[in-house]
N, C-alpha and C positions, 0 to 999 in steps of 0.2 A: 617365553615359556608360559607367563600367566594365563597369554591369549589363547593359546592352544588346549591349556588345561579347564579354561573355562567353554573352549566350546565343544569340546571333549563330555563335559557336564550339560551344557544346554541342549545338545543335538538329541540326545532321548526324552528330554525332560521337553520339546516342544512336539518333537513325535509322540508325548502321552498327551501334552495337552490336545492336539491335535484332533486325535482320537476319540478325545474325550468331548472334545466340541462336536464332532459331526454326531457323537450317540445323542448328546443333549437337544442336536436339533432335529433329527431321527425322530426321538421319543417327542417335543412339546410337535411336531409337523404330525403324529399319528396320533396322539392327543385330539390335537384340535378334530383331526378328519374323524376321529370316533364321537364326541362332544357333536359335530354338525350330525352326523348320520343317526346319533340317539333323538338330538333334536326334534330332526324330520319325523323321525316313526313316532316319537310321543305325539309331533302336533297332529299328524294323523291320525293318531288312536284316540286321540281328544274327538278331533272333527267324525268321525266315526261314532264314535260314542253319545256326540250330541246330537247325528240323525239319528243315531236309536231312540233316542231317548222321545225326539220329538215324535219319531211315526209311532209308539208306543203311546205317546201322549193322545196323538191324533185318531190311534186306532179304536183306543179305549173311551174317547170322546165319541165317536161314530157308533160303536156298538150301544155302548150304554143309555143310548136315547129309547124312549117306549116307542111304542111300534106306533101311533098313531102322529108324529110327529116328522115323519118323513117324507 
């Protein structure tokens, strides 16, 4: 009678845990894939940003020379 009463109690209590496990790895597995994909676009907005910066640098080096120097 024990055994039956207890597995009476464990059969939903391991179908929650269950459940509970596949959300937990759902969520840290779309975690991560959001975390890589922010990644990627900041280190691109970075590297983007620093050829701005440099043909800005560059441009403004080229113009600003007196005209007799070129």
């Amino acid at each position: 009678m024990f055994e039956l009463l207890l597995i009476i109690y464990l059969v939903p209590v391991i179908i929650i845990l269950s459940l509970l496990w596949r959300l937990v790895l759902w969520l840290v597995r779309n975690v991560l894939r959001l975390a890589g994909w922010l990644l990627k676009k900041v280190c691109v907005l970075v590297w983007k940003g620093l050829l701005l910066l440099v043909g800005i640098f560059l441009g403004r080096c080229c113009v600003n020379r007196p005209p007799d120097s070129r």
